[in-house]
Kinemage of the C-alpha trace (Angstrom):
@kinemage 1
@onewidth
@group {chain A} dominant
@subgroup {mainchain}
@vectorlist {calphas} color= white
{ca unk a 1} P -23.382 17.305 -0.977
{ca unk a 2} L -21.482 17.363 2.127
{ca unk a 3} L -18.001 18.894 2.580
{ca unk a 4} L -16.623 15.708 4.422
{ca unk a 5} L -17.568 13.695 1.089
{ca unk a 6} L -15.721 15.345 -1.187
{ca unk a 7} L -12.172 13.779 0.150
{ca unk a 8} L -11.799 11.199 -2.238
{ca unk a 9} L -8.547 10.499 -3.495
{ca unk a 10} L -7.326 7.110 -5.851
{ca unk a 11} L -6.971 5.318 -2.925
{ca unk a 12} L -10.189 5.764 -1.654
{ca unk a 13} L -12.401 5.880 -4.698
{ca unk a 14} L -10.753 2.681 -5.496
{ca unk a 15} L -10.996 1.250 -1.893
{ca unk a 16} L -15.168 2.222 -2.069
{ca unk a 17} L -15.749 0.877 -5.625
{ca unk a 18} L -13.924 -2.415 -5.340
{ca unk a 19} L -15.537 -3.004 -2.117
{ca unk a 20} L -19.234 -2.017 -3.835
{ca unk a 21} L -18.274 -4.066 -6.658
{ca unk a 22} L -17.750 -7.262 -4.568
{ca unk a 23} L -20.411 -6.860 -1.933
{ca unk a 24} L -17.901 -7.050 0.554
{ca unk a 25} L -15.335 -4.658 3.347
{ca unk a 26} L -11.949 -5.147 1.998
{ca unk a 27} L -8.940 -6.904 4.419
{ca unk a 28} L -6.719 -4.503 6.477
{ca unk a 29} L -3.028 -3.853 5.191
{ca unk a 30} L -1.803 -7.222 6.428
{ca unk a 31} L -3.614 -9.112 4.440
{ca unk a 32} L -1.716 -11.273 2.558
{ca unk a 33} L -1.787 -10.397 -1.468
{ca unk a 34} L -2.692 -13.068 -4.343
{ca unk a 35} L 0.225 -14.233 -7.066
{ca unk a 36} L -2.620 -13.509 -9.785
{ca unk a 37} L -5.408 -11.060 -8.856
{ca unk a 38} L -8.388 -11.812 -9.907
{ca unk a 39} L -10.508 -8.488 -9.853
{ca unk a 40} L -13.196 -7.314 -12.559
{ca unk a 41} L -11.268 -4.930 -13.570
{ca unk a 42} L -7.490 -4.086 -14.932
{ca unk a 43} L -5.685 -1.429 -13.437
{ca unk a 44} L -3.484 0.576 -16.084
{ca unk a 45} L -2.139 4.313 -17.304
{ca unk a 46} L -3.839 6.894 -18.590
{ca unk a 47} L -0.786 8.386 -20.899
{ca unk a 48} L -2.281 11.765 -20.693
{ca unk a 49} L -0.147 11.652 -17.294
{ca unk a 50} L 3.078 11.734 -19.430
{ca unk a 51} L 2.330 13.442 -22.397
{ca unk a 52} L 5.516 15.130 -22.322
{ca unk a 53} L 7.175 11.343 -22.760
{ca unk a 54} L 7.533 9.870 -26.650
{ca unk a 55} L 6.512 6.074 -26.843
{ca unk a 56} L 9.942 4.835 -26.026
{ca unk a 57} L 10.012 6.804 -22.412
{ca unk a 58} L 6.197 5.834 -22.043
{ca unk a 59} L 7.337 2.620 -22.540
{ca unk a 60} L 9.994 2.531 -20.389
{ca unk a 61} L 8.422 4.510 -17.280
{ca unk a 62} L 5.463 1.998 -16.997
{ca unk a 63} L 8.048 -0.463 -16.819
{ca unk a 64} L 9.576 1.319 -13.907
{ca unk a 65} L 5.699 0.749 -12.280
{ca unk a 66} L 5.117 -2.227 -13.536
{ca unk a 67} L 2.204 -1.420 -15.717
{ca unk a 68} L 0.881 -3.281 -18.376
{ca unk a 69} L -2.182 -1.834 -19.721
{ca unk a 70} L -2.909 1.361 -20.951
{ca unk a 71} L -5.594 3.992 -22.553
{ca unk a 72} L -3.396 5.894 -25.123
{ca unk a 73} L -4.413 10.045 -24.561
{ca unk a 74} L -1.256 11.769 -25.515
{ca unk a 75} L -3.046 14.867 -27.149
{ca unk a 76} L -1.101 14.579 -30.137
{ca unk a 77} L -3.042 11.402 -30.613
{ca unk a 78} L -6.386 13.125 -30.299
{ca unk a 79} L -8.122 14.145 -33.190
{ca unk a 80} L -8.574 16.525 -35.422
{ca unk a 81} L -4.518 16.875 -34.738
{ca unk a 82} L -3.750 13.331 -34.601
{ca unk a 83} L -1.801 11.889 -37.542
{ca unk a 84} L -3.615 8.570 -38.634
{ca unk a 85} L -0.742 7.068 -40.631
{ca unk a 86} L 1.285 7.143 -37.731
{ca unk a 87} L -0.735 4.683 -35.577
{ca unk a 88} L -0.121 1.662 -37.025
{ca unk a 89} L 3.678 2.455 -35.846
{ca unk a 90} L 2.931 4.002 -32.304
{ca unk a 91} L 0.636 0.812 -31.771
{ca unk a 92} L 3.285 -2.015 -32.840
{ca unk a 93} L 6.340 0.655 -30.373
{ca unk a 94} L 3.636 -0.643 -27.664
{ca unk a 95} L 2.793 -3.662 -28.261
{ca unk a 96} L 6.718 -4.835 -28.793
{ca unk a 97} L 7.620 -2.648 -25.058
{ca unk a 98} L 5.057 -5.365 -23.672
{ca unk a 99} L 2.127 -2.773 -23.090
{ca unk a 100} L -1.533 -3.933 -23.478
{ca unk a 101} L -3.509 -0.715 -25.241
{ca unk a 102} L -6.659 -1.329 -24.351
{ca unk a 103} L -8.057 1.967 -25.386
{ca unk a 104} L -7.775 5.232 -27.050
{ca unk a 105} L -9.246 8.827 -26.041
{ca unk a 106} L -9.879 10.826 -29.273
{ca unk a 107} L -10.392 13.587 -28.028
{ca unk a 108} L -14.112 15.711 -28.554
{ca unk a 109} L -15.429 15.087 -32.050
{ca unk a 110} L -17.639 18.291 -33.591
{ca unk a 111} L -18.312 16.616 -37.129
{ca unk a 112} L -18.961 13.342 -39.222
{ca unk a 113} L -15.509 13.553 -40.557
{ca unk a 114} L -14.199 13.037 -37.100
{ca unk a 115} L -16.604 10.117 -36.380
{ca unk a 116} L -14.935 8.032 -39.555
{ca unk a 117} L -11.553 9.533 -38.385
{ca unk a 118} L -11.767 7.866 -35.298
{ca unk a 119} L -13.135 4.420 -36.321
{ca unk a 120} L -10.287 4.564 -38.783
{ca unk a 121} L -8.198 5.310 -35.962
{ca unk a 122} L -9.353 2.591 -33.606
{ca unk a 123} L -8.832 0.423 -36.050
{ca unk a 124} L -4.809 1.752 -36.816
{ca unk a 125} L -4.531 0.846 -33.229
{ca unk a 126} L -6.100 -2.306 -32.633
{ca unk a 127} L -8.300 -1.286 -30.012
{ca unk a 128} L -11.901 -2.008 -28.978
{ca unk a 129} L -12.897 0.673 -27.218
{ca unk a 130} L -12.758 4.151 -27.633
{ca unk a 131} L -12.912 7.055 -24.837
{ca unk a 132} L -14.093 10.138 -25.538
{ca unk a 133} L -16.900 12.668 -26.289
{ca unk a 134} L -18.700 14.667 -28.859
{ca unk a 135} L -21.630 16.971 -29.997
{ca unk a 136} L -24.897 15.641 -29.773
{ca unk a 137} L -26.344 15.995 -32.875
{ca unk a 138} L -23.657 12.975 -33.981
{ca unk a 139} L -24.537 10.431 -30.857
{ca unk a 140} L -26.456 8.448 -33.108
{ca unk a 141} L -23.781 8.467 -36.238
{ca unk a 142} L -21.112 7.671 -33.472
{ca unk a 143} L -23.635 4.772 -32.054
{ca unk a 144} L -24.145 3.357 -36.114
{ca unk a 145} L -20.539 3.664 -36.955
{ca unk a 146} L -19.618 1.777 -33.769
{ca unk a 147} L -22.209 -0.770 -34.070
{ca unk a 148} L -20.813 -1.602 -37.795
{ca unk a 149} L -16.965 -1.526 -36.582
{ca unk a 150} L -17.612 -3.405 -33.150
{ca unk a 151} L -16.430 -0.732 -31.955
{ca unk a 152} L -17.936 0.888 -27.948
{ca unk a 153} L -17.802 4.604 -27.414
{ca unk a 154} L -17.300 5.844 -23.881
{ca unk a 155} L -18.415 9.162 -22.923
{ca unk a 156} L -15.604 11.079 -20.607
{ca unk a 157} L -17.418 13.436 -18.058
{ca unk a 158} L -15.397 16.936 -17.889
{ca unk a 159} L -15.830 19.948 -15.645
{ca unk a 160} L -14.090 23.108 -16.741
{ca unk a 161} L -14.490 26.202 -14.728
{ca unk a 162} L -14.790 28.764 -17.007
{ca unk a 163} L -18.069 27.003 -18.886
{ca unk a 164} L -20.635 24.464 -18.878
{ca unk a 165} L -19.712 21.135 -20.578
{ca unk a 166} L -21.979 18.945 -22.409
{ca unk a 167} L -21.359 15.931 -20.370
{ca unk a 168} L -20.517 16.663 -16.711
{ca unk a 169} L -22.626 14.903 -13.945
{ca unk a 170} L -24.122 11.185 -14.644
{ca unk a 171} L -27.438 12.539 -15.602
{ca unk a 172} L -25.510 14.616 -18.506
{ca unk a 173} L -23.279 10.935 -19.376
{ca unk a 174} L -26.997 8.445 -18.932
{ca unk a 175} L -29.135 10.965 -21.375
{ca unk a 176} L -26.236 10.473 -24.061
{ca unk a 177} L -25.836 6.540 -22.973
{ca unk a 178} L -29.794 6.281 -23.774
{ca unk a 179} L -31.012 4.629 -26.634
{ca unk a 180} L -27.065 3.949 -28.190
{ca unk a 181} L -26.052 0.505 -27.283
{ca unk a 182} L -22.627 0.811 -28.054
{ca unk a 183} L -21.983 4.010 -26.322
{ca unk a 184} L -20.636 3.236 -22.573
{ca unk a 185} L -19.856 5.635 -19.983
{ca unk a 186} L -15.478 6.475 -19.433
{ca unk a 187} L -15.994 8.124 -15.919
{ca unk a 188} L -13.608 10.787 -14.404
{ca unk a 189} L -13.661 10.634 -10.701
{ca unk a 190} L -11.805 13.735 -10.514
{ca unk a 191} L -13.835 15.688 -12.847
{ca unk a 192} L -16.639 14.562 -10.664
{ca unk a 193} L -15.304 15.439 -7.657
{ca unk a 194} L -14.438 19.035 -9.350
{ca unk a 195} L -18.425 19.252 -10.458
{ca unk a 196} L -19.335 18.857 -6.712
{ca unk a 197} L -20.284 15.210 -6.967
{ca unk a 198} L -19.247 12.492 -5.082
{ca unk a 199} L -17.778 9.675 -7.444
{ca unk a 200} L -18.422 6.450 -5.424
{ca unk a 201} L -22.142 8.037 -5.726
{ca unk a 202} L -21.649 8.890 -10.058
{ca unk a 203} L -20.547 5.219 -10.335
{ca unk a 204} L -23.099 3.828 -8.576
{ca unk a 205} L -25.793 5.586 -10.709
{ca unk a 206} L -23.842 4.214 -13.740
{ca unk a 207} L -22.630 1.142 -13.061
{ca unk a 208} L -24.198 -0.718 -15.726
{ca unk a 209} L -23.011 1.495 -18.230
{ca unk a 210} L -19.045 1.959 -16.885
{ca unk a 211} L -16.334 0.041 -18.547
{ca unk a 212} L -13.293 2.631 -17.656
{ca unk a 213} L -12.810 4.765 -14.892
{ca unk a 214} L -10.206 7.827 -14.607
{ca unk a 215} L -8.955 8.211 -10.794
{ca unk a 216} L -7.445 11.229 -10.021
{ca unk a 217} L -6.097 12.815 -6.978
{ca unk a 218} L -8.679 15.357 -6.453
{ca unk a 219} L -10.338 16.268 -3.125
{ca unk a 220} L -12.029 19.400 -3.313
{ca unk a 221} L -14.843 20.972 -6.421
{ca unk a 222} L -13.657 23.295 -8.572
{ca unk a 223} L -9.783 22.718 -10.285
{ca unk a 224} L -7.953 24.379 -7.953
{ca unk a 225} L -3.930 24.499 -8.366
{ca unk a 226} L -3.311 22.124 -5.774
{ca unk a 227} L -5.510 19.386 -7.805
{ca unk a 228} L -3.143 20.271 -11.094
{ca unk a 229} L -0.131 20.066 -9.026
{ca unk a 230} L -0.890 16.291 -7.600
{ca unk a 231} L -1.581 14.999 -11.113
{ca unk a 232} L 1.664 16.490 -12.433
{ca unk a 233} L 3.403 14.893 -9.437
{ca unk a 234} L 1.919 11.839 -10.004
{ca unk a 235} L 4.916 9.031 -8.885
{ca unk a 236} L 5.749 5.018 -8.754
{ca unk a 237} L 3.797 4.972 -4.911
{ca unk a 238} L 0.765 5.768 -6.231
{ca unk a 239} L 0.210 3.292 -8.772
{ca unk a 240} L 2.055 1.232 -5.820
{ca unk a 241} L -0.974 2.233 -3.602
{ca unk a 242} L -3.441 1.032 -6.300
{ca unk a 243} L -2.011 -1.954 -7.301
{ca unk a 244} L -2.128 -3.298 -3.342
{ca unk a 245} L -5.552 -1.997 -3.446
{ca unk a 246} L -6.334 -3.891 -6.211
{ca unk a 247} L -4.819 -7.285 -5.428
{ca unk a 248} L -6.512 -7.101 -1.659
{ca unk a 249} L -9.786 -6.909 -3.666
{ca unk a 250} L -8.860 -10.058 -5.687
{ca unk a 251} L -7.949 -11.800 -2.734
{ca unk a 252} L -11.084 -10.999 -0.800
{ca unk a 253} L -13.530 -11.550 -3.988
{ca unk a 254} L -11.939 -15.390 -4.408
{ca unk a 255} L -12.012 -16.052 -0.460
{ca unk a 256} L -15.773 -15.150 -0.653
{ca unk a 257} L -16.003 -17.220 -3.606
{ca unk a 258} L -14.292 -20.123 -1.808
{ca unk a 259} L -16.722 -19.612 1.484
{ca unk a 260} L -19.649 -19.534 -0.768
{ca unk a 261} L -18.789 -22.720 -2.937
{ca unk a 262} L -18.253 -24.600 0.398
{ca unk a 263} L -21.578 -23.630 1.691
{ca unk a 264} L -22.868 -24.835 -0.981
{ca unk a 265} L -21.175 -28.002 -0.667
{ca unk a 266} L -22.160 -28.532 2.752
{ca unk a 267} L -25.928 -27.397 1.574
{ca unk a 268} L -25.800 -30.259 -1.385
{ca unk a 269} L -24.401 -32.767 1.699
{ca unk a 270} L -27.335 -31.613 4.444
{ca unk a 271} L -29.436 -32.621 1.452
{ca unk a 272} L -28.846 -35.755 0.558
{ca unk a 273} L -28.210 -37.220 4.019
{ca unk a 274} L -31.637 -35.775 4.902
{ca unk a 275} L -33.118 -37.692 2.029
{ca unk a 276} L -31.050 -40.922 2.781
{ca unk a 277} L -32.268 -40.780 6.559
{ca unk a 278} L -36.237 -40.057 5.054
{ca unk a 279} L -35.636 -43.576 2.528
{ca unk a 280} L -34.545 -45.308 5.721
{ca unk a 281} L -37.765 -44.021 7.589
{ca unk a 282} L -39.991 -44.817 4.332
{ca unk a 283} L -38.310 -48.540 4.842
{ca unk a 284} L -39.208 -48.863 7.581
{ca unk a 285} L -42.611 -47.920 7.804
{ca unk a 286} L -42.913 -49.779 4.806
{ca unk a 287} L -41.170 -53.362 6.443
């Protein structure tokens, strides 16, 4: 992989996937912004980001950003640590702040008492979707269990430097996906980027398969401290910087969908005034 490709911040992971995802170039930075965007996808927290924060601060600093969705991955809410009993609480402290979980990372799950932990869990929490990983030999009990709770299971990619991780490039995330309908793929741009990949390229691989996506300010393989630093720095402009992102690639997807329904209107027109002038003809041939 080239060095050049490997710059890939939020921004412009999120400026290359929205554009793949609606066939199109997005607008320059003038372009005026939609009241309601209507994108395929939500834009939202990952509370791993302020882990240090209880709910009420949580709470209170996506307010500051204007965030309404989030994937719950304080790691005191990962399992085995996580306390069950106290979801039920943590989910209603959310819901009643005005935040939208949408999902829940449990963490990496080694055994079959984790697997009912964390349907258990999902349920607690009133969420759908579940991010996370876990050892292979359960991929089918975590696929069964799923299927049964309508729950989906999304594989997180992870690089660490010090070993090799079971799920790290899209190949590792597509042989787990394979064969387990409700497993999905949770992709890490960053931990792509860190594995040497580039993560427009991972996503495009997996793009049936993708439901969440982790963007992280990573520009270079390999962790280093300046990648650590950027995440813990993480402030209000760059969720600003997404969020314009984001509504530009509403805007564009619904003018193409505007110029495509009026060429079809005009198409439908061209049509029938080409059959009205053809029933004039056939009269009058026919007179």
């Amino acid at each position: 992989m080239k060095k050049r490709s490997m710059a890939f911040n939020r921004r412009q992971f999120l400026l290359a996937a929205s554009a793949g995802a609606a066939g199109l170039a997005l607008p320059s930075a003038g372009f005026a912004q939609p009241t309601r965007p209507l994108a395929k996808f939500k834009l939202g927290l990952g509370t791993y980001t302020f882990r240090a924060l209880d709910v009420d601060h949580l709470v209170a600093r996506c307010k500051e950003m204007n965030l309404d969705f989030i994937e719950l991955s304080h790691p005191q809410y990962m399992l085995p640590q996580a306390k069950l009993d106290e979801f039920r609480s943590v989910s209603a402290q959310l819901k009643s702040g005005g935040l939208d979980l949408m999902s829940w990372f449990c963490g990496h799950l080694t055994e079959s008492s984790e697997v009912e932990a964390m349907v258990e869990g999902a349920r607690s929490l009133g969420v759908n979707t579940v991010s996370g990983s876990a050892e292979r030999s359960l991929l089918d009990e975590i696929n069964t269990a799923c299927g049964k709770a309508g729950l989906g299971f999304g594989i997180h990619n992870h690089y660490f430097r010090d070993r090799k991780f079971l799920y790290e490039s899209p190949e590792d995330v597509l042989s787990a996906i394979k064969g387990h309908p409700h497993i999905f793929s949770t992709l890490d741009t960053g931990h792509m980027i860190a594995l040497g990949i580039d993560p427009t390229d991972a996503y495009r691989k997996m793009k049936g398969h993708v439901r969440i996506i982790h963007i992280k300010d990573e520009d270079v393989p390999g962790h280093t401290a300046s990648c650590w630093a950027k995440e813990r720095e993480t402030s209000h402009g760059s969720f600003s910087q997404l969020r314009m992102i984001h509504s530009r690639a509403s805007s564009r997807l619904n003018t193409r969908r505007e110029r495509i329904q009026k060429k079809k209107s005009r198409n439908a027109h061209n049509t029938c005034a080409g059959k009205c002038v053809s029933n004039r003809e056939f009269r009058g041939r026919a007179a």
